[in-house]
N, CA, C and O atoms as a CHARMM CRD file, in Angstrom:
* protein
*
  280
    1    1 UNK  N    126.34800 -78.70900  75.09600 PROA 1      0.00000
    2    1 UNK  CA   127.37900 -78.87200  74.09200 PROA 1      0.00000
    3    1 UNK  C    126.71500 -79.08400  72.73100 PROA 1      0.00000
    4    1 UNK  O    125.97400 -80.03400  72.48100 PROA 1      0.00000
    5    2 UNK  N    126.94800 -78.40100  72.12900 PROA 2      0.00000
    6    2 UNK  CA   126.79800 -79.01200  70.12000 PROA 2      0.00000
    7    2 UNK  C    127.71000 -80.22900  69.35200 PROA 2      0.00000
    8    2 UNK  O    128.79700 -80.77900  69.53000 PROA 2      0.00000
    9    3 UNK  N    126.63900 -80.29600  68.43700 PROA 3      0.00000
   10    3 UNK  CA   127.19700 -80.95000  67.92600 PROA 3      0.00000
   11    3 UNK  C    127.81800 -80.74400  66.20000 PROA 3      0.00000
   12    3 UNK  O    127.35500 -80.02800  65.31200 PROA 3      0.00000
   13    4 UNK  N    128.19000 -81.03000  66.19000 PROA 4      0.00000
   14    4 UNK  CA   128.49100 -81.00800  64.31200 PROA 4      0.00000
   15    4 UNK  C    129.46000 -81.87300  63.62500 PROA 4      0.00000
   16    4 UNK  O    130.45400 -82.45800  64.05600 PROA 4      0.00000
   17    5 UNK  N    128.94000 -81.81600  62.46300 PROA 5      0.00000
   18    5 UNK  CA   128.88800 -83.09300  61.34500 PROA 5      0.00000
   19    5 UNK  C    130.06200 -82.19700  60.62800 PROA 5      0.00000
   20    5 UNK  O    129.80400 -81.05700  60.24200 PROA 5      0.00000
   21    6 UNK  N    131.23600 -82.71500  60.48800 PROA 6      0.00000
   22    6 UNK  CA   132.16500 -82.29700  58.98200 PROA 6      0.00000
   23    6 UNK  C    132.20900 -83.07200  58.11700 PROA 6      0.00000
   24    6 UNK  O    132.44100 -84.27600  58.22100 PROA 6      0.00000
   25    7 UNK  N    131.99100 -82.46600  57.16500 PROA 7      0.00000
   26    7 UNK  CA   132.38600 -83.39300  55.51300 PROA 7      0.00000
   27    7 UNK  C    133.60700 -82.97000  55.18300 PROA 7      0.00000
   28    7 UNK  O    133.63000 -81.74600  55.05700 PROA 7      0.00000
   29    8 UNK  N    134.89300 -83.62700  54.94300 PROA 8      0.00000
   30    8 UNK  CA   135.87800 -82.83700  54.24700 PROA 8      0.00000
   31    8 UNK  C    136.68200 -84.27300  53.25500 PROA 8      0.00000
   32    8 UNK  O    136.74400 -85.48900  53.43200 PROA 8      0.00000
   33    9 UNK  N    137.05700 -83.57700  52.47800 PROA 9      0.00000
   34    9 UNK  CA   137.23500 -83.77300  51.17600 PROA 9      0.00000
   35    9 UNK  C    138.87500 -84.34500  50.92700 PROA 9      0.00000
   36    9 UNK  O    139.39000 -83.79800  49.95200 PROA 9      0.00000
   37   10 UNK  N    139.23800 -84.74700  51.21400 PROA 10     0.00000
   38   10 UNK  CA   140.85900 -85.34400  51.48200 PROA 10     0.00000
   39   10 UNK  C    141.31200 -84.98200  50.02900 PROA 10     0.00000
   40   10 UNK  O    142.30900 -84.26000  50.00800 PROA 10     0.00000
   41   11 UNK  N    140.86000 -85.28600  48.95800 PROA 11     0.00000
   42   11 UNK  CA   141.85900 -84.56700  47.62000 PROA 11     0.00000
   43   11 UNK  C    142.13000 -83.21000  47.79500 PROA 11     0.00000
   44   11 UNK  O    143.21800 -82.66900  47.99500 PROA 11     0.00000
   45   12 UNK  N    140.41200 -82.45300  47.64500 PROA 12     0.00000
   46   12 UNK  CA   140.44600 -80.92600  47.12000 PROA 12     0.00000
   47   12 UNK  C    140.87600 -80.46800  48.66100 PROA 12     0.00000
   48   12 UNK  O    141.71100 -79.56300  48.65700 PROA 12     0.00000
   49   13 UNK  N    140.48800 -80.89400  49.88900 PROA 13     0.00000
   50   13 UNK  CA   140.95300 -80.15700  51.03200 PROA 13     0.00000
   51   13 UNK  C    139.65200 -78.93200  51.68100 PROA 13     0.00000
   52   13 UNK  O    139.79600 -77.95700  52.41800 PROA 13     0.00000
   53   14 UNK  N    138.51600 -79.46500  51.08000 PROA 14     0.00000
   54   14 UNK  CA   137.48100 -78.67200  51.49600 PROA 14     0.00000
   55   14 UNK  C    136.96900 -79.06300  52.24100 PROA 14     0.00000
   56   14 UNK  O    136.97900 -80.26900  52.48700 PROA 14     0.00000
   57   15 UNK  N    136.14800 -77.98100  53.06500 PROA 15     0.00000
   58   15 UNK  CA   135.37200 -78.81100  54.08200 PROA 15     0.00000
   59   15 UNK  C    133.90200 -78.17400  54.38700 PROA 15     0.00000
   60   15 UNK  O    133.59100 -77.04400  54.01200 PROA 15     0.00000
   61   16 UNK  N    133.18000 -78.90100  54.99600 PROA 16     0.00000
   62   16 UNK  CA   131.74100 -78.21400  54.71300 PROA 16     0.00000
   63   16 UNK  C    131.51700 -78.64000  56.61400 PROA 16     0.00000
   64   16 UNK  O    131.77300 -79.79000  56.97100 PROA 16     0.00000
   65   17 UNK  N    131.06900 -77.65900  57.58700 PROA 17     0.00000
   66   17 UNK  CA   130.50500 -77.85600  58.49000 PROA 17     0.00000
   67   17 UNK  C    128.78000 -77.36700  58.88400 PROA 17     0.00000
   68   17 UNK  O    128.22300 -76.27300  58.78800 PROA 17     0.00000
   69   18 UNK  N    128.32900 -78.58900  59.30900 PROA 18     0.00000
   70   18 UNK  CA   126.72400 -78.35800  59.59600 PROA 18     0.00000
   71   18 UNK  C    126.61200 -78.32100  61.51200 PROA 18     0.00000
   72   18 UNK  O    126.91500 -79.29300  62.20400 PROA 18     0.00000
   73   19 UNK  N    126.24900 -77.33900  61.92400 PROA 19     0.00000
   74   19 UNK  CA   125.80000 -77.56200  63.53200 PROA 19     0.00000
   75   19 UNK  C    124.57500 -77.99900  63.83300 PROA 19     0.00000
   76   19 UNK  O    123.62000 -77.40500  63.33300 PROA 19     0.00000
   77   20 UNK  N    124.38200 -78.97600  64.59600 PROA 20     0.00000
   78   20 UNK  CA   123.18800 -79.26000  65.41400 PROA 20     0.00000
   79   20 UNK  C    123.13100 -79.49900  67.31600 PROA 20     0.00000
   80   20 UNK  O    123.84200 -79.97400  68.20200 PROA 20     0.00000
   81   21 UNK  N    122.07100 -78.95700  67.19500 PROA 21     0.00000
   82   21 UNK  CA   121.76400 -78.66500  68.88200 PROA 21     0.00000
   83   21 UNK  C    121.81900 -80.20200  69.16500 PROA 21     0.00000
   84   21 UNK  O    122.68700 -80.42200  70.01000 PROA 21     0.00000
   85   22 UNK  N    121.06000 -81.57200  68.66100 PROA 22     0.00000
   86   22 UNK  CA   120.87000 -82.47600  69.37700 PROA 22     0.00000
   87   22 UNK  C    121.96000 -83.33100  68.62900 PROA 22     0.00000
   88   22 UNK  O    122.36000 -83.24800  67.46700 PROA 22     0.00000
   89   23 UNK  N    122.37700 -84.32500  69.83200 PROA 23     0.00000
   90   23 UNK  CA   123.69400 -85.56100  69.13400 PROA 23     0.00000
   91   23 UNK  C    123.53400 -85.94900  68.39800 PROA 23     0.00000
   92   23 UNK  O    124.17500 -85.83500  67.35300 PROA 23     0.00000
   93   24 UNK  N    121.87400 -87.09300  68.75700 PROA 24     0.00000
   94   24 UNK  CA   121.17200 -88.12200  67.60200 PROA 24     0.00000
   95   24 UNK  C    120.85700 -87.53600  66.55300 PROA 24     0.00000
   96   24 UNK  O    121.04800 -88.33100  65.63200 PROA 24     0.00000
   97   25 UNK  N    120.33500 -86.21900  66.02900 PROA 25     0.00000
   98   25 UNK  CA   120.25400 -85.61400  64.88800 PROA 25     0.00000
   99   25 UNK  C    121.79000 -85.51400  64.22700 PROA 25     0.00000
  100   25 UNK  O    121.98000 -86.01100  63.11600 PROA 25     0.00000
  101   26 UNK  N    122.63000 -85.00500  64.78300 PROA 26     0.00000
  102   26 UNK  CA   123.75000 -85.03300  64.27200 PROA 26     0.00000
  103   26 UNK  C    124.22700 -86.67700  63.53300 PROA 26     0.00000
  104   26 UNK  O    124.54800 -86.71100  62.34500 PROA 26     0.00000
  105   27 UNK  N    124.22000 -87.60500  64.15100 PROA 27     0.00000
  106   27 UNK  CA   124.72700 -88.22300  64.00800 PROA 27     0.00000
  107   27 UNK  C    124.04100 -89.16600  62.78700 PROA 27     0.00000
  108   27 UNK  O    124.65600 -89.81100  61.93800 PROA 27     0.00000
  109   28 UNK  N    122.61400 -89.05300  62.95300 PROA 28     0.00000
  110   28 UNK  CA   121.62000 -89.77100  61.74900 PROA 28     0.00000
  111   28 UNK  C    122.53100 -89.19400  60.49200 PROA 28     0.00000
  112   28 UNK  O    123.21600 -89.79100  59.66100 PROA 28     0.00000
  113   29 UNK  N    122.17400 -87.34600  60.75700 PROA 29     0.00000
  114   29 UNK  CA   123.28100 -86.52900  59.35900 PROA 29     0.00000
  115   29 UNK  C    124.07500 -87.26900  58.73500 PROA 29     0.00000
  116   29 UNK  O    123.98400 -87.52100  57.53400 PROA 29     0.00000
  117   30 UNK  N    125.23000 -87.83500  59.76100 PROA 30     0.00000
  118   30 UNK  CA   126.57100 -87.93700  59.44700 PROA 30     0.00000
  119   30 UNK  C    126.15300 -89.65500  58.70400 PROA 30     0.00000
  120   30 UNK  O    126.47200 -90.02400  57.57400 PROA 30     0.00000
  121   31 UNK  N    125.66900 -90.15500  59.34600 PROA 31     0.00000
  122   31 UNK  CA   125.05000 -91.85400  58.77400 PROA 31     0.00000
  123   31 UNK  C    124.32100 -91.57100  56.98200 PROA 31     0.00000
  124   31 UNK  O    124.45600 -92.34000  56.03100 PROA 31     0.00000
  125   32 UNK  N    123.79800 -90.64300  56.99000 PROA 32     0.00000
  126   32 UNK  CA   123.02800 -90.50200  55.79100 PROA 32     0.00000
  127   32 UNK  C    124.61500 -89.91200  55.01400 PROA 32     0.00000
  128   32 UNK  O    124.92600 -90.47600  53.96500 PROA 32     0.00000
  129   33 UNK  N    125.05100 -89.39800  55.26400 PROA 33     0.00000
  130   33 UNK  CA   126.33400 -88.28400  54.56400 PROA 33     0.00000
  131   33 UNK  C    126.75100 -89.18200  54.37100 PROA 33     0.00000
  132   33 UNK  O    127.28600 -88.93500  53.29000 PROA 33     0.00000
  133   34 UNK  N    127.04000 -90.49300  54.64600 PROA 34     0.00000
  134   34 UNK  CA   128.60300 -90.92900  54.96200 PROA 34     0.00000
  135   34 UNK  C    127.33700 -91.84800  53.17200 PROA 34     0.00000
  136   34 UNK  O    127.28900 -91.39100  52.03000 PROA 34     0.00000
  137   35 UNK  N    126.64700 -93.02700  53.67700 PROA 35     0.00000
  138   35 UNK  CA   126.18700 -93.38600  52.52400 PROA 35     0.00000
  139   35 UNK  C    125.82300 -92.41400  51.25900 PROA 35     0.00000
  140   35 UNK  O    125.95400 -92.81200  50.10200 PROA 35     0.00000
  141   36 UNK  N    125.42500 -91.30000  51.53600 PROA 36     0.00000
  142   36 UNK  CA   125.32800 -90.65100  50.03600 PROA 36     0.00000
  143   36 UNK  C    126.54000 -89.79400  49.43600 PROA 36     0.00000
  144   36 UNK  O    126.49500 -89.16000  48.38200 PROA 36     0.00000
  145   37 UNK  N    127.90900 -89.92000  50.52500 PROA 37     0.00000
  146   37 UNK  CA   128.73000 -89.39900  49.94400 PROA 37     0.00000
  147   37 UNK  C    129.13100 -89.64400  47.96200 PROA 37     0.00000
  148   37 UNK  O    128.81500 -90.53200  47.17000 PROA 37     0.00000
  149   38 UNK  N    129.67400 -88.78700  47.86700 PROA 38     0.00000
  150   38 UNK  CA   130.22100 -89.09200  45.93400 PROA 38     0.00000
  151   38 UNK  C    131.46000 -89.95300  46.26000 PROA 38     0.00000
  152   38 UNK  O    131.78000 -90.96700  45.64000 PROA 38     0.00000
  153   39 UNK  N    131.91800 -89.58300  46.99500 PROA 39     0.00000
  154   39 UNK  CA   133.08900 -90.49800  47.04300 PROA 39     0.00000
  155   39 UNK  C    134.02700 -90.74000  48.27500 PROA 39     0.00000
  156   39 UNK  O    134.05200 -89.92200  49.19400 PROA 39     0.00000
  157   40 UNK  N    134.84400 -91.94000  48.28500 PROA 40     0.00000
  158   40 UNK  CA   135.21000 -92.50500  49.50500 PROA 40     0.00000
  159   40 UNK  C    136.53600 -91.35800  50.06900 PROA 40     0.00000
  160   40 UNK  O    136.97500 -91.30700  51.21700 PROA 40     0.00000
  161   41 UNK  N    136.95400 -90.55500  48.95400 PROA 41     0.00000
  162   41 UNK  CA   137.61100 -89.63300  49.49800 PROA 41     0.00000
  163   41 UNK  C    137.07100 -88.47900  50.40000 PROA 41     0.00000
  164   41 UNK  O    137.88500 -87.63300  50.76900 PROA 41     0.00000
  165   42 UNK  N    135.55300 -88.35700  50.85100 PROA 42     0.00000
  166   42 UNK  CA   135.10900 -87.83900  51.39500 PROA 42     0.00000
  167   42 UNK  C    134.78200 -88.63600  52.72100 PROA 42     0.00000
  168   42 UNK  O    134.00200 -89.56700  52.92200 PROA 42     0.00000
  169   43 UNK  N    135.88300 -87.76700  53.78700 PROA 43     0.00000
  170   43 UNK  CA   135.29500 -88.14100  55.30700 PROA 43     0.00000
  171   43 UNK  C    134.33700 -87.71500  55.99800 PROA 43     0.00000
  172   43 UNK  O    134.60800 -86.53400  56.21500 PROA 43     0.00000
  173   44 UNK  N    133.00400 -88.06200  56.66100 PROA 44     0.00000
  174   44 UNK  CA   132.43200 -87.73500  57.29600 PROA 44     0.00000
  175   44 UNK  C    132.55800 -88.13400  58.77500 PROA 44     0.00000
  176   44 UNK  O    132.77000 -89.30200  59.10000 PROA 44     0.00000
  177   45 UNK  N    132.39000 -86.89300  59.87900 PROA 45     0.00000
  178   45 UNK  CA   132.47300 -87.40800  61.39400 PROA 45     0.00000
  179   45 UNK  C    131.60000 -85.96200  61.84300 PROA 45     0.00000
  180   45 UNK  O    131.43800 -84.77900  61.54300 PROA 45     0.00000
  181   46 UNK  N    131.14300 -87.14600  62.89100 PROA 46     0.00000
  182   46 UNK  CA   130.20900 -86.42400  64.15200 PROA 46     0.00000
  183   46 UNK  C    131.14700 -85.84300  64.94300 PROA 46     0.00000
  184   46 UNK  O    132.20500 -86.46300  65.05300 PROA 46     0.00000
  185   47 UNK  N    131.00000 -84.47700  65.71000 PROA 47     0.00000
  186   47 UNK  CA   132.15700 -84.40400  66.64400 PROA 47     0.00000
  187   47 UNK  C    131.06800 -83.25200  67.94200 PROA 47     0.00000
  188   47 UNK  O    130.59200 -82.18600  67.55100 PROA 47     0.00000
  189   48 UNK  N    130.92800 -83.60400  68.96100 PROA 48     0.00000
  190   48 UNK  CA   130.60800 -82.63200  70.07300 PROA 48     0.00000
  191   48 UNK  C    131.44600 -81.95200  70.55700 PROA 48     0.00000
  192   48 UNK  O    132.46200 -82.48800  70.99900 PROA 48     0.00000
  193   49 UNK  N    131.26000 -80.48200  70.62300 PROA 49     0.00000
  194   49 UNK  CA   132.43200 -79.49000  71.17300 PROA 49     0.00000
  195   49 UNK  C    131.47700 -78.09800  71.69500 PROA 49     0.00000
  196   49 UNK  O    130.31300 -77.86600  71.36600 PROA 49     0.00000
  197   50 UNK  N    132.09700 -77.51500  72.33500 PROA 50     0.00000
  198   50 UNK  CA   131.89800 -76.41700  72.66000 PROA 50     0.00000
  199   50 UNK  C    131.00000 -75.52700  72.01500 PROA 50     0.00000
  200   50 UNK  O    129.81200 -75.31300  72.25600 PROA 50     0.00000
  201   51 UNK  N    131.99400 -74.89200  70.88700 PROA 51     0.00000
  202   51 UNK  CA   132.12800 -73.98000  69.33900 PROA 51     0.00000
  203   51 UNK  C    132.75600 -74.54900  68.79000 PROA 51     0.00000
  204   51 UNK  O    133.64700 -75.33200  69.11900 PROA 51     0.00000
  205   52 UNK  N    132.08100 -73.98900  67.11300 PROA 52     0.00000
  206   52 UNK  CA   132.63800 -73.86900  66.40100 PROA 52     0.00000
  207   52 UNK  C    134.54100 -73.72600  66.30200 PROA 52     0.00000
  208   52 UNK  O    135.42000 -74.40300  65.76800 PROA 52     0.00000
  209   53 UNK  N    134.50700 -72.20300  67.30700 PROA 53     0.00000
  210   53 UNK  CA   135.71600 -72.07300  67.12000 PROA 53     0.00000
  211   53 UNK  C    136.83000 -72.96500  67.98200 PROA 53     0.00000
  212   53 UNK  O    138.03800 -72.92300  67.74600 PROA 53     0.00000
  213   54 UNK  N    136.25700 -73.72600  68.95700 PROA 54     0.00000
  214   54 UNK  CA   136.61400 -74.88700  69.69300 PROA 54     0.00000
  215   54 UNK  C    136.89900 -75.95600  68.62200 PROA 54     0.00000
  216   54 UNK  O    138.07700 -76.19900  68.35900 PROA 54     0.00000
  217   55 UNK  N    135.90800 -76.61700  67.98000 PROA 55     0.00000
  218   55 UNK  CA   136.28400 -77.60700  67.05600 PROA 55     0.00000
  219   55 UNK  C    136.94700 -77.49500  66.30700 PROA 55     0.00000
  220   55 UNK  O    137.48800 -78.52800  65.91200 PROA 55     0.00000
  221   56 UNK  N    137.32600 -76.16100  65.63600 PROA 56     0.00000
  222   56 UNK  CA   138.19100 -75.75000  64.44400 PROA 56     0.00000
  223   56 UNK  C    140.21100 -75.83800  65.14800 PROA 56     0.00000
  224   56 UNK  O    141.28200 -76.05800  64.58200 PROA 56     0.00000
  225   57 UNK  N    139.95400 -75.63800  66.08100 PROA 57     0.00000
  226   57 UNK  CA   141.09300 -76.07500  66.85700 PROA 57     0.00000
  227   57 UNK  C    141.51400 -77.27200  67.61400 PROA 57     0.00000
  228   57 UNK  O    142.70300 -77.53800  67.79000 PROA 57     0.00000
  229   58 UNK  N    140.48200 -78.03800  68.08900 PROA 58     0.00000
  230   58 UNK  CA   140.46700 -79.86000  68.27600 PROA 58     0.00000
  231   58 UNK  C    140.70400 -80.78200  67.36100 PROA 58     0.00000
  232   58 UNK  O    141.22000 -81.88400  67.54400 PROA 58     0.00000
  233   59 UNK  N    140.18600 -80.15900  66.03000 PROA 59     0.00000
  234   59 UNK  CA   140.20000 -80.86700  64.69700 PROA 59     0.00000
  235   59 UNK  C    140.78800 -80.43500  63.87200 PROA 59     0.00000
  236   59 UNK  O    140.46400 -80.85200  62.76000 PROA 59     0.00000
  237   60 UNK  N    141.77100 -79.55000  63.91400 PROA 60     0.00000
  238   60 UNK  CA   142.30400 -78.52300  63.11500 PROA 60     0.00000
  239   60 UNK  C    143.23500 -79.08400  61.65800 PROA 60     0.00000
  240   60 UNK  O    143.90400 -78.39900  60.88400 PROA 60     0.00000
  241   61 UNK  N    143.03500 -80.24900  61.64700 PROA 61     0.00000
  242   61 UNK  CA   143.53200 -80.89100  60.30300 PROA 61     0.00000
  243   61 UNK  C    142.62000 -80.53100  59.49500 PROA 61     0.00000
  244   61 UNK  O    142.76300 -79.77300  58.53600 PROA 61     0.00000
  245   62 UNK  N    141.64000 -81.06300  59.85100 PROA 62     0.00000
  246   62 UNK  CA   140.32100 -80.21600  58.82700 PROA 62     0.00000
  247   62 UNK  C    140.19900 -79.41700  58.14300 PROA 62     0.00000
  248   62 UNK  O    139.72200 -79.52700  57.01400 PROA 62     0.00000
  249   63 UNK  N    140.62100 -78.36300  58.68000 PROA 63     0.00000
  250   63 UNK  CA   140.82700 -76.56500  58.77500 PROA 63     0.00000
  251   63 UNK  C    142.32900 -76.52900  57.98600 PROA 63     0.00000
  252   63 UNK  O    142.62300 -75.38200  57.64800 PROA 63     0.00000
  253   64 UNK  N    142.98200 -77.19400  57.75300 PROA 64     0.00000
  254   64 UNK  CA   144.14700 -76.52700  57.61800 PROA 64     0.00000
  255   64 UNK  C    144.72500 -76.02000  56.42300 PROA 64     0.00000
  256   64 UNK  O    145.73100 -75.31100  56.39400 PROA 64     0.00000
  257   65 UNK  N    143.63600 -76.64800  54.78400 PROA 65     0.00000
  258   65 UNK  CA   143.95400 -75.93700  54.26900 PROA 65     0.00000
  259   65 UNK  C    143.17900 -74.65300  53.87700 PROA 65     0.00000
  260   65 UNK  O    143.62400 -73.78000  53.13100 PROA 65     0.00000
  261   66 UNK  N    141.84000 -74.64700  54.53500 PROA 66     0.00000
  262   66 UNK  CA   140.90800 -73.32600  54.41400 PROA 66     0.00000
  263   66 UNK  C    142.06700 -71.91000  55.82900 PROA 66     0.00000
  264   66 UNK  O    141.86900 -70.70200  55.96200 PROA 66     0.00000
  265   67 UNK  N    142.69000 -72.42900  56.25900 PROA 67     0.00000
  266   67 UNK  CA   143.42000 -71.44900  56.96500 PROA 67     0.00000
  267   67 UNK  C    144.12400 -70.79300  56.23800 PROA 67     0.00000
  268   67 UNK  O    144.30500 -69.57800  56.31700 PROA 67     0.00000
  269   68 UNK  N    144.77700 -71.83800  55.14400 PROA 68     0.00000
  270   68 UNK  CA   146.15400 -71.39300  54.51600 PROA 68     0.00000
  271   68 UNK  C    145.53500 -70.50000  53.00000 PROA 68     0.00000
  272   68 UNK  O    146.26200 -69.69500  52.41800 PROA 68     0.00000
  273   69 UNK  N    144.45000 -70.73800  52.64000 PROA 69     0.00000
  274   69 UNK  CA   143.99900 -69.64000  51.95200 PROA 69     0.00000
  275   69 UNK  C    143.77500 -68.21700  52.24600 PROA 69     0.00000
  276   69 UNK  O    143.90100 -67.32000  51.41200 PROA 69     0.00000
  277   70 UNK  N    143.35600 -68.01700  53.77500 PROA 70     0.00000
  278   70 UNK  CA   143.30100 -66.71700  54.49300 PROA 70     0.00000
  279   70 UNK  C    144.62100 -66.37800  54.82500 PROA 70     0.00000
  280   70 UNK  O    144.85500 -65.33300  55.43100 PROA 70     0.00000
């Protein structure tokens, strides 16, 4: 299973996804992200899934306004 780190952006509604093969790498990511974020409107979370296209549908709040642009 993978892992990956989302950053998304609760004002603008953006979101940035990074994949990593190992958890603990993922999750250091998300520990460093979360302290160097710009701002508290930015959520960071670790999440293990399948795919990509698995997580984009488990988490699909995330996604929802990069959907509604396509």
């Amino acid at each position: 299973m993978k892992s990956y780190v989302i950053e998304y952006d609760r004002r603008s509604g953006s979101v940035e996804v990074e994949e990593f093969v190992d958890r603990m790498e993922a999750t250091r990511a998300r520990l460093v992200k979360t302290r160097t974020r710009a701002s508290r409107d930015i959520e960071v979370v670790s999440v293990n899934s399948r795919s990509e296209e698995s997580l984009r549908r488990s988490h699909s709040r995330y996604f929802m306004r990069e959907t509604a642009l396509h």
